[in-house]
VODREN-874298 format. One line per 10 residues: their letters; for each residue x negated, y negated, z negated of N, C-alpha, C. Coordinates in steps of 0.1 Angstrom, whole numbers, plus 5000, padded with zeros to 4 digits. Atoms other than C-alpha are relative to their C-alpha. Layout:
<atoms>
a> X,Y,Z,X,Y,Z,X,Y,Z  ...
</atoms>
This chain:
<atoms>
xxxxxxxxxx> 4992,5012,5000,5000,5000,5000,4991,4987,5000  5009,5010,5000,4971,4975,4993,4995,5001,5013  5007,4999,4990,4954,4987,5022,5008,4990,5009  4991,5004,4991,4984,4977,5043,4999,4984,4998  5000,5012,5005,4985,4946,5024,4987,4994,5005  5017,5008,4995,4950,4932,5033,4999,5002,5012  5004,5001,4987,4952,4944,5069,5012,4987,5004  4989,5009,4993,4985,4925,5072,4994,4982,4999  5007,5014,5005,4969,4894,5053,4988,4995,5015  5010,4995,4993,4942,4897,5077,5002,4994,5015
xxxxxxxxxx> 4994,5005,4989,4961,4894,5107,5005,4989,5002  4994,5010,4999,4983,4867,5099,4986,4987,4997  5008,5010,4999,4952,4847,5089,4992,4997,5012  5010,5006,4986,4933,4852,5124,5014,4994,5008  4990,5003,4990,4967,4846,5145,4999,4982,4993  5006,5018,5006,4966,4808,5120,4990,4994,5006  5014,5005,4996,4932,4803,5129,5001,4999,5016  4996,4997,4989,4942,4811,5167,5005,4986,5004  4992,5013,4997,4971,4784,5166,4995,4992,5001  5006,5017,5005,4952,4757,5144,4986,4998,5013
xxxxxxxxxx> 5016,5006,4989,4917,4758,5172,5007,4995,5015  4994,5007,4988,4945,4758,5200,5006,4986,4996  4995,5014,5006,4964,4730,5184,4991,4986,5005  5007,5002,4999,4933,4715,5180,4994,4996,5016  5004,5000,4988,4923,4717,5216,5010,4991,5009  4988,5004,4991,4953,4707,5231,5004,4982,4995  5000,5015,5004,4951,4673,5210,4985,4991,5001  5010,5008,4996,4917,4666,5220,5000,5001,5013  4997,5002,4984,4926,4673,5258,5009,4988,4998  4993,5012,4997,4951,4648,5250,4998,4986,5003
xxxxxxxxxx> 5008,5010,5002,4930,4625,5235,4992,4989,5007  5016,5006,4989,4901,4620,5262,5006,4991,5009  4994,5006,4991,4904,4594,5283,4994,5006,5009  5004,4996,4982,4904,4599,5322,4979,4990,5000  5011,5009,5000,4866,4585,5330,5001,4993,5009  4995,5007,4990,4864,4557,5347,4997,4999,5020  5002,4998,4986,4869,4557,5386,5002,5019,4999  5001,4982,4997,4878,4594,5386,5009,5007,5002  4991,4998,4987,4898,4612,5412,5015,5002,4988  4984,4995,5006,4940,4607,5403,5001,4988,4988
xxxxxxxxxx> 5004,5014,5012,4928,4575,5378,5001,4990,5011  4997,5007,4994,4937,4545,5389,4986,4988,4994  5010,5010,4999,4908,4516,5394,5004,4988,4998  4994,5009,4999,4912,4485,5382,4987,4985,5005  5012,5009,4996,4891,4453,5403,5008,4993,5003  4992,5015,5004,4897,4420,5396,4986,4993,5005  5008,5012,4994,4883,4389,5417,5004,4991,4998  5001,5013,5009,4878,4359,5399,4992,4984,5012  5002,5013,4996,4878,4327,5430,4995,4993,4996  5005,5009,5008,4863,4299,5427,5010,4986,4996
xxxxxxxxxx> 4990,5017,5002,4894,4275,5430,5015,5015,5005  4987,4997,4998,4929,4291,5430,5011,4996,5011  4991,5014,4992,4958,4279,5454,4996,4996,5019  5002,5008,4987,4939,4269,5486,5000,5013,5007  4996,4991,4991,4945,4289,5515,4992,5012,5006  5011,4984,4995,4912,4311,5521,4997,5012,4991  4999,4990,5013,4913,4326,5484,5005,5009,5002  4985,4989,5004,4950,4337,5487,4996,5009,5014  5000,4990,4986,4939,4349,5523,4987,5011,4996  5009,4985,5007,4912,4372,5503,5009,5006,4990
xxxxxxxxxx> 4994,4990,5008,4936,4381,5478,5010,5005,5008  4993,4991,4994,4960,4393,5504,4997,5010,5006  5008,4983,4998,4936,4418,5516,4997,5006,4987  5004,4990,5016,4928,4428,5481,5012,5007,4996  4984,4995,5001,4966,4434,5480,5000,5014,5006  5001,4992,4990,4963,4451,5510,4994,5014,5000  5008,4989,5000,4938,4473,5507,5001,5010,4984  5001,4993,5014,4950,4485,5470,5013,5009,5007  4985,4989,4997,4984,4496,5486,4994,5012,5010  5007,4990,4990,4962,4516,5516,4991,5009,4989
xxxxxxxxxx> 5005,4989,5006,4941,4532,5489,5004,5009,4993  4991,4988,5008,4964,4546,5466,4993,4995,4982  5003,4994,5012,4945,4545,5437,4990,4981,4989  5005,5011,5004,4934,4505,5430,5008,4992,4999  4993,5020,5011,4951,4475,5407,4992,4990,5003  5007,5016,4995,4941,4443,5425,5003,4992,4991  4992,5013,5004,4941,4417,5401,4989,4987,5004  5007,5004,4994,4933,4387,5409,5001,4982,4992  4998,5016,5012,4930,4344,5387,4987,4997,5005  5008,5010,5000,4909,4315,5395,5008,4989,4992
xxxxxxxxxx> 4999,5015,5008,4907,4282,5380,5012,4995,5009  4986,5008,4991,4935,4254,5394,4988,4991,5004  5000,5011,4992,4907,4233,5400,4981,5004,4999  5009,4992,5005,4865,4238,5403,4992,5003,4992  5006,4998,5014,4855,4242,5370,4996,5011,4997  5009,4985,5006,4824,4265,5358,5008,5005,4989  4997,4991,5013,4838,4267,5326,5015,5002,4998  4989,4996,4994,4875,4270,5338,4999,5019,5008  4999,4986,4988,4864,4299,5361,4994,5013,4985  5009,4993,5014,4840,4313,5327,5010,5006,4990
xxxxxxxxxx> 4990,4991,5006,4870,4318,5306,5009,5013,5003  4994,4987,4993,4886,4340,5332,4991,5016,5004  5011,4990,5001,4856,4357,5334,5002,5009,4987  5001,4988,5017,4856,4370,5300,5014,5004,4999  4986,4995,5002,4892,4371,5301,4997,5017,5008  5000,4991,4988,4887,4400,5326,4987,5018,4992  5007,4991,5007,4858,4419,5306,5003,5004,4986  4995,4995,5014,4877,4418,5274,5010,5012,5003  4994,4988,4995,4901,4438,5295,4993,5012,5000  5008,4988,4993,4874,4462,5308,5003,5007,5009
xxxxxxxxxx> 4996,4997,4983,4883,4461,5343,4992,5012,5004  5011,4990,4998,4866,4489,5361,4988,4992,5007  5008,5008,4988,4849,4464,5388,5007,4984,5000  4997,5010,4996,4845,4427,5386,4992,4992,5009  5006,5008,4989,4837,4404,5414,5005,4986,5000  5003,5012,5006,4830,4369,5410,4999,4994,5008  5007,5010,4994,4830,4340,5435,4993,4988,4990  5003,5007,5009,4808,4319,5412,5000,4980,5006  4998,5015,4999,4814,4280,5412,4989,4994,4993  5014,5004,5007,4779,4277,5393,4991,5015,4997
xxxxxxxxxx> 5003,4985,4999,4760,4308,5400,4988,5004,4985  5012,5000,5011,4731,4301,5369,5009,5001,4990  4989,4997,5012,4755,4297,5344,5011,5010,4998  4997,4990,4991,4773,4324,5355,4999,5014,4992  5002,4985,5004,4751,4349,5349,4998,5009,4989  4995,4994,5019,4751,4354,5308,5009,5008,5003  4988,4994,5000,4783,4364,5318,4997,5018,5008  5004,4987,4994,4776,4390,5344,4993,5006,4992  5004,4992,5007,4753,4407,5323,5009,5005,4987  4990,5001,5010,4778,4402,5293,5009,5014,5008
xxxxxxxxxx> 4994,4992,4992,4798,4422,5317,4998,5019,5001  5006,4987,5000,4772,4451,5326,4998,5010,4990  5005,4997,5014,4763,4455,5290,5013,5009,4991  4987,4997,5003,4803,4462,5285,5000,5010,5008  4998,4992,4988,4799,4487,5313,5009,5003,5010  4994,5004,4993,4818,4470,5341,4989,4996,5009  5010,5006,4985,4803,4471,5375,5004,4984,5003  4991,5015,4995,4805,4434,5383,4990,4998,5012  5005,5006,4989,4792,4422,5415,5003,4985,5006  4995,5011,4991,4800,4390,5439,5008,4998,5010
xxxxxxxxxx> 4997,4999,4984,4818,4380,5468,5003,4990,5002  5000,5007,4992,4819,4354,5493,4988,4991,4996  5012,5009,5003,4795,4332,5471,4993,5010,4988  5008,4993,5006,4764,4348,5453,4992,4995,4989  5011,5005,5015,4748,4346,5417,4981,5008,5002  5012,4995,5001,4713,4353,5431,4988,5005,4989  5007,5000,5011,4697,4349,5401,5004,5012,4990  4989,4992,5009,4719,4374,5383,4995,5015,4999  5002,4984,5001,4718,4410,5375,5014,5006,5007  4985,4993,4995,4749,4415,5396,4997,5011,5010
xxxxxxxxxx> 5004,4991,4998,4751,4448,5410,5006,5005,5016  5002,5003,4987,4763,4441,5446,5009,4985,5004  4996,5016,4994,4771,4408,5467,5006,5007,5009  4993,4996,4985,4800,4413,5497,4997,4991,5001  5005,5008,4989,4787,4390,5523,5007,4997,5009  4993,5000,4984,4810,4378,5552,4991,5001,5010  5010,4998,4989,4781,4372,5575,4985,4994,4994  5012,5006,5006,4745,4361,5570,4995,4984,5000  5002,5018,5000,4733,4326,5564,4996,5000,5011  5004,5008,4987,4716,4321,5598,5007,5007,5012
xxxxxxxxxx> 4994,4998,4993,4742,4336,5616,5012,4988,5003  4998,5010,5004,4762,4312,5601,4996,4988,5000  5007,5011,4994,4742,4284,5599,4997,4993,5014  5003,5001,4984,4735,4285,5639,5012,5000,5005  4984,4999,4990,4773,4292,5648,5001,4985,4994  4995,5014,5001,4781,4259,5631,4990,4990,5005  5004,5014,4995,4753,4239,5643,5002,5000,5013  4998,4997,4986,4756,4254,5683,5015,4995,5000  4994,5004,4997,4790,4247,5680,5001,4986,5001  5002,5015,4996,4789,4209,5671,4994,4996,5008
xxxxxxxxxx> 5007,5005,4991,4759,4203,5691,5004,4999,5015  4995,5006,4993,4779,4212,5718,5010,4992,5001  4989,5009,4997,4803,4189,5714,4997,4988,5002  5013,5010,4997,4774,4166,5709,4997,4989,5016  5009,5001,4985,4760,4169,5740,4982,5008,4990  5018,4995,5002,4727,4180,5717,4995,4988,4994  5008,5004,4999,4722,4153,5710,5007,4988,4989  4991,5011,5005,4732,4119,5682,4998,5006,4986  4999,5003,5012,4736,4114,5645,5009,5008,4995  4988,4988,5002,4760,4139,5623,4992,5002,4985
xxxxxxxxxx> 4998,4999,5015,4763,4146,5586,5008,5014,4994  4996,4995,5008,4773,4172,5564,5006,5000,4987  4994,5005,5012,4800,4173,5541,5005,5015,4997  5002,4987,5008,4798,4203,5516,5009,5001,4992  4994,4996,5014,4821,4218,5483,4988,4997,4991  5011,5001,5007,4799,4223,5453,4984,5002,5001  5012,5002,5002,4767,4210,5446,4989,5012,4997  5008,4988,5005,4755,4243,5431,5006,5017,5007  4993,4986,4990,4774,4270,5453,4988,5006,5008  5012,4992,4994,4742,4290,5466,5003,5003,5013
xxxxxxxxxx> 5001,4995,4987,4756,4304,5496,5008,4987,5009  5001,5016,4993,4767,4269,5507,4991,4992,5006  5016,5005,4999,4731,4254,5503,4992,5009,5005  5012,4994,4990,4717,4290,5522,5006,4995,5011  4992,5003,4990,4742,4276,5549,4997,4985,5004  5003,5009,4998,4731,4243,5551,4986,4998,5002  5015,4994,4997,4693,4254,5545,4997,5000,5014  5002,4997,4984,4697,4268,5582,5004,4991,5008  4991,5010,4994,4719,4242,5595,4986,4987,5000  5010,5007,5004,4690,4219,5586,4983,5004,5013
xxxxxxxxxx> 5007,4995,4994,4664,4241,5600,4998,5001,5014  4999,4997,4986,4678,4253,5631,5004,4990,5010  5002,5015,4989,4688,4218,5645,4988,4996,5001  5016,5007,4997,4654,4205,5638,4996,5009,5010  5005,4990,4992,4642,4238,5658,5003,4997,5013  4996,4999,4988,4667,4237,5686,5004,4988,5001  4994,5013,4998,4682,4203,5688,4989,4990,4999  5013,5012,5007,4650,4174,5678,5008,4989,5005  4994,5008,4997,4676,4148,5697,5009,4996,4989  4990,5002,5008,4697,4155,5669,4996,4998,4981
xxxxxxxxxx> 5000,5000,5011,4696,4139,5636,5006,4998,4990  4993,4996,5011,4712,4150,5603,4997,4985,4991  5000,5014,5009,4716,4115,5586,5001,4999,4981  4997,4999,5011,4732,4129,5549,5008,5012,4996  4994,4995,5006,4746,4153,5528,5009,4998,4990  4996,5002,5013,4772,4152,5503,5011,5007,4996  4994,4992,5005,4794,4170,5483,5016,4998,4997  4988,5006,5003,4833,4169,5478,5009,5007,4989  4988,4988,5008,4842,4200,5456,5006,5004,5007  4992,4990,4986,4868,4221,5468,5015,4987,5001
xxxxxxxxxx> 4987,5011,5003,4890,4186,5471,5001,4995,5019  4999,5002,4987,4904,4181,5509,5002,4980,5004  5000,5016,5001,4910,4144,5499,4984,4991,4999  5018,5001,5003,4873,4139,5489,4996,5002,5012  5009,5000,4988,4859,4150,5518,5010,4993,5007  4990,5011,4988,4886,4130,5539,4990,4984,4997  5003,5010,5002,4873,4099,5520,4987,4999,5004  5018,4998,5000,4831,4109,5523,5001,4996,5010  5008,5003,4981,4829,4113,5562,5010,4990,4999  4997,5021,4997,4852,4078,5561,4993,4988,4995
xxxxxxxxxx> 5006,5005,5008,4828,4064,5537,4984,5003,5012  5010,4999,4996,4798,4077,5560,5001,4997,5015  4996,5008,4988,4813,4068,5591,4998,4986,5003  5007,5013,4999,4812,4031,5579,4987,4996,4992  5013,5001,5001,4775,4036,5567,4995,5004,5011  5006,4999,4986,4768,4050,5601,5006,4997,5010  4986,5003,4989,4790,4034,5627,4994,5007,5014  5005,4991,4989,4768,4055,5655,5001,5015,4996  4998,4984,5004,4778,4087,5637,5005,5006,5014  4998,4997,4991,4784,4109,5664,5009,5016,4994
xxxxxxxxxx> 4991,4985,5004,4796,4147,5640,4999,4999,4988  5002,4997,5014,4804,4160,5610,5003,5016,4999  4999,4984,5004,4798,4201,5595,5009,4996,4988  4991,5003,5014,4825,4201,5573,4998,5021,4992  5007,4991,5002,4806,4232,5554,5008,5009,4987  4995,4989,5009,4833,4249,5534,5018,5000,5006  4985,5001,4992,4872,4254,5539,5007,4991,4996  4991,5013,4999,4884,4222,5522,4990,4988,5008  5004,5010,4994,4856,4201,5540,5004,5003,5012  4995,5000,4987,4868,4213,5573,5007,4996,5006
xxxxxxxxxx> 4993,5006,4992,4899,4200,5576,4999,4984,4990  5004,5009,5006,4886,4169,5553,4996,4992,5013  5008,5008,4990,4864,4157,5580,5005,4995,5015  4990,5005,4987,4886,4161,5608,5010,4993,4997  4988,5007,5001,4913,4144,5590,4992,4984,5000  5007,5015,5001,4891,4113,5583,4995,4997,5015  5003,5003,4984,4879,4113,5625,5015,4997,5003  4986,5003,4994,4918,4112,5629,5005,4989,4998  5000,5013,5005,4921,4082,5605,4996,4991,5004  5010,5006,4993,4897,4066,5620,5002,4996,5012
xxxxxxxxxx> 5000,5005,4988,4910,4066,5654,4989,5001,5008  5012,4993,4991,4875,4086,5667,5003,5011,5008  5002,4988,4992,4888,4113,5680,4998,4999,5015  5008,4997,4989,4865,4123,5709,4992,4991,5003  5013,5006,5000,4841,4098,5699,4990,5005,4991  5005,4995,5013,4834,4114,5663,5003,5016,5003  4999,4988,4997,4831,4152,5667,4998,5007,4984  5001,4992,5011,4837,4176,5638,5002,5019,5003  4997,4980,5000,4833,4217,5634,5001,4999,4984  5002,4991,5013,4847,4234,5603,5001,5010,4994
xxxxxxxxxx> 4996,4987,5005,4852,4261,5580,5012,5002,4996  4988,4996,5007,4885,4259,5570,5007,5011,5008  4990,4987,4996,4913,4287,5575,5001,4999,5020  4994,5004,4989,4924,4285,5611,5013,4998,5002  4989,5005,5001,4960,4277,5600,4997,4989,4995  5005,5011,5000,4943,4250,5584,4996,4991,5009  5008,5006,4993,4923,4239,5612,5013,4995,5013  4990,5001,4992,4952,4244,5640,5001,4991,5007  4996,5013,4997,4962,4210,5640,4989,4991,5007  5015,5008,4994,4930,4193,5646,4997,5005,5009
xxxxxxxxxx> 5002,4993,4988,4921,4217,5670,5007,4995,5013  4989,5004,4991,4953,4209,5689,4997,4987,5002  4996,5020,4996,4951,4169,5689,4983,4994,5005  5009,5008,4995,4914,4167,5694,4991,5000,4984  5012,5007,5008,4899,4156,5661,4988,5011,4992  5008,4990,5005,4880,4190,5654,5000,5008,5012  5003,4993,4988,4862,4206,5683,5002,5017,4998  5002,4984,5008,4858,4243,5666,4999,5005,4987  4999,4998,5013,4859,4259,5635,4994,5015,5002  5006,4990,5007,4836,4286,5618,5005,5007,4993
xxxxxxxxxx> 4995,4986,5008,4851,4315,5601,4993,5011,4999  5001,4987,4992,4853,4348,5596,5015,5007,4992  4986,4995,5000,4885,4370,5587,5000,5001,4986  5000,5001,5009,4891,4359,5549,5007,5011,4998  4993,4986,5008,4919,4392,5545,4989,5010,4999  5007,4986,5000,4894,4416,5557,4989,4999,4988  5006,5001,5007,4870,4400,5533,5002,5005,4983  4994,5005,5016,4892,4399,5503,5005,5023,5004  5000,4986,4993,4899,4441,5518,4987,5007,4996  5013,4995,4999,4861,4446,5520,5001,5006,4979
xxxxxxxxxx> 5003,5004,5013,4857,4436,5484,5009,5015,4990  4991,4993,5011,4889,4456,5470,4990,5016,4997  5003,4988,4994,4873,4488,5490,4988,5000,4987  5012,4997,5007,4838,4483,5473,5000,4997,4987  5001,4997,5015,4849,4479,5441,5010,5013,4994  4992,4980,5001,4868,4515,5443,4986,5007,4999  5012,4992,4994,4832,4529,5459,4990,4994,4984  5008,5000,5010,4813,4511,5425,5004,5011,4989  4996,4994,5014,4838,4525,5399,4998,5014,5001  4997,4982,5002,4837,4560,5413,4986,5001,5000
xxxxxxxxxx> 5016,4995,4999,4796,4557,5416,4995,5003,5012  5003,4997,4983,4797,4563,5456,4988,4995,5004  5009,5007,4995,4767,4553,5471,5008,4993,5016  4997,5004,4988,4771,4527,5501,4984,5005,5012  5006,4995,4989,4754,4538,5533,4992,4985,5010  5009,5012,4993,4730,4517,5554,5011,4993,5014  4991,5007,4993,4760,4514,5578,5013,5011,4998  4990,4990,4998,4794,4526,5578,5012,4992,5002  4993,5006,4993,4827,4520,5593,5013,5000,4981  4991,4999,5008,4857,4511,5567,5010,4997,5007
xxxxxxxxxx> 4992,5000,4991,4884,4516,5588,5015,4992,4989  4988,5004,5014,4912,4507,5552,5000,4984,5006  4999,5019,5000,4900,4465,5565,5000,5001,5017  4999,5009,4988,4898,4470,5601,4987,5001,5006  5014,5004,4999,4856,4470,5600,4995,5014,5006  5004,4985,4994,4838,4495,5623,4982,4999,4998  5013,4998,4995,4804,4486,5618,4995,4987,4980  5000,5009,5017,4800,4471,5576,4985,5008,4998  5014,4996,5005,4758,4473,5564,4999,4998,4989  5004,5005,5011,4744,4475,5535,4983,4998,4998
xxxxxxxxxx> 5013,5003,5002,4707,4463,5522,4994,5005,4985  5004,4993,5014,4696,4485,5491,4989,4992,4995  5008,5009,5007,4669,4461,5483,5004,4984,4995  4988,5017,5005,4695,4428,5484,5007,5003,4987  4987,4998,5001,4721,4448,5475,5012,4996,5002  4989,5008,4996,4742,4433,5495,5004,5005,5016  4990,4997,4994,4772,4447,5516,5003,4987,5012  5000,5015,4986,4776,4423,5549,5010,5009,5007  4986,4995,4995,4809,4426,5565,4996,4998,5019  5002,5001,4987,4794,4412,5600,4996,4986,5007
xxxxxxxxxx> 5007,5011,4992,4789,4380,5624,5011,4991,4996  4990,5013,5004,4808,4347,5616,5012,5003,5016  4988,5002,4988,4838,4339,5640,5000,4985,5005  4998,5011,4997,4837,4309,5663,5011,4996,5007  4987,5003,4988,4873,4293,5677,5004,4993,5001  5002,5013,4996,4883,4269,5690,5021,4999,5006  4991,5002,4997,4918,4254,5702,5010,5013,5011  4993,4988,4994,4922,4284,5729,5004,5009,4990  4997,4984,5008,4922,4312,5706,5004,5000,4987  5000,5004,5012,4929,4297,5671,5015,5009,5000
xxxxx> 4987,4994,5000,4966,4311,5680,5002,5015,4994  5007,4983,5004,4950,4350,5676,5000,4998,4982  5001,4994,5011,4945,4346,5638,5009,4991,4993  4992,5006,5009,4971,4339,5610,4997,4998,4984  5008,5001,5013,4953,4329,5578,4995,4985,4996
</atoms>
């Protein structure tokens, strides 16, 4: 009878021990998180603009849109400042790593001050990288690139020059003072007229912020300090249609010549009437697409390829530079009054 008694005990004690390790098991499967970027987990990559509101942002966050609904598996979020403030854009920053996004990407509006953050970032173990404008100095862990500075650089000087003739006085009117890939864009712009142009000379630089009223007033302000002005690079997407709006004011059109960057729904009008010969781009959705893509490809650890096609934006030929580390979407876009109709952005 004891016997019985101690095997029974016996049993019921291992079948307990059984339950309690599965029990146990089945509430630490519960427990774990998914890790991050990992297949059936959703990714979350947030791009932090440098100015909110203006029309080439939202035309990157509508590919970022875009490209989260094509992947399946990415939360586009997306907050800039209302206006261009480092330390406006710096709270959203942190706002975004207190979350612990999986992937943040940063157009910086002060790229040195900036970078505390990005590391702040890394340190939290959030891939953060850049895109459209670059924190060189930084520890950021890749740059999307729309095209290269002296691809860039040379499309906008060839284009004004022809409008030139090659030849005459012309000014650049820029966004921020400290925007890096602004100033590599002007760098060349600088360079490659002296090179190819020497008829042509660059009189002044100056800055407007991302304010389309600002630059309207500069190149009207530099117009009557150079009454022989002959162009203006309007070197971001609110100087573009800035500069052509002040040749309109003016009553120069097709004496005053302007190329810019702004949207080409922006530009349209100018294009149409005269007071802006061409405008430099390149496809802000596919950019704000590129971006979403490669912050899927950081969170899951993918390596990028020295070239590959990303068919999700549209891009059949996207490089990368393992020593930059910087992702380059391709060649600027130059258009002009014929073709401006082709893109909606």
């Amino acid at each position: 009878m004891q016997a019985r008694l101690k095997i029974t005990v016996a049993i019921i004690a291992a079948l307990a021990t059984t339950v309690a390790l599965g029990a146990c098991t089945k509430k630490n499967q519960t427990a774990a998180p998914a890790a991050s970027g990992s297949a059936g987990g959703t990714v979350k990559v947030a791009f932090v603009p440098k100015l909110q509101g203006i029309p080439y942002f939202e035309a990157m966050n509508d590919g970022g849109k875009e490209a989260a609904g094509k992947l399946g598996n990415v939360e586009w979020l997306y907050q800039g400042p209302t206006s261009a403030d480092a330390a406006a854009q710096a709270d959203i920053v942190n706002s975004y790593i207190q979350q612990k996004v999986n992937t943040l990407f940063i157009a910086p509006n002060d790229p040195d001050s900036m970078a505390p953050l990005i590391k702040q970032g890394i340190d939290a173990g959030i891939k953060v990288g850049t895109s459209d404008t670059d924190a060189p100095n930084s520890d950021r862990e890749l740059m999307v690139l729309m095209a290269s500075a002296e691809g860039i650089g040379q499309a906008d000087t060839d284009a004004l020059m022809k409008a030139m003739g090659g030849k005459g006085k012309f000014a650049v009117v820029s966004c921020g003072e400290t925007a890096a890939q602004l100033n590599q864009w002007i760098d060349e712009i600088k360079k490659y007229s002296k090179e190819k142009y020497p008829d042509a000379q660059l009189v002044d630089t100056v800055y407007a912020g991302e304010d389309v009223a600002k630059a309207t007033q500069m190149a009207t302000d530099l117009m009557n300090a150079h009454p022989d002005i002959k162009g203006f690079l309007g070197v971001c997407s609110t100087a573009g249609p800035g500069v052509a709006q002040a040749v309109q004011n003016a009553g120069k059109t097709g004496k005053v010549f302007t190329v810019g960057m702004g949207t080409p729904n922006d530009m349209k009008k100018y294009l149409q009437n005269g007071a802006a010969s061409a405008g430099v781009l390149w496809d802000a959705k596919a950019l704000g697409c590129l971006t979403a893509w490669a912050g899927l490809q950081l969170a899951q650890g993918k390596q990028f390829q020295a070239a590959q096609p990303v068919p999700e934006c549209g891009l059949d030929n996207v490089t990368y530079d393992s020593g930059t580390k910087i992702l380059l979407m391709g060649k600027p876009l130059t258009y002009t009054k014929e073709n401006v109709g082709d893109y909606n952005f």
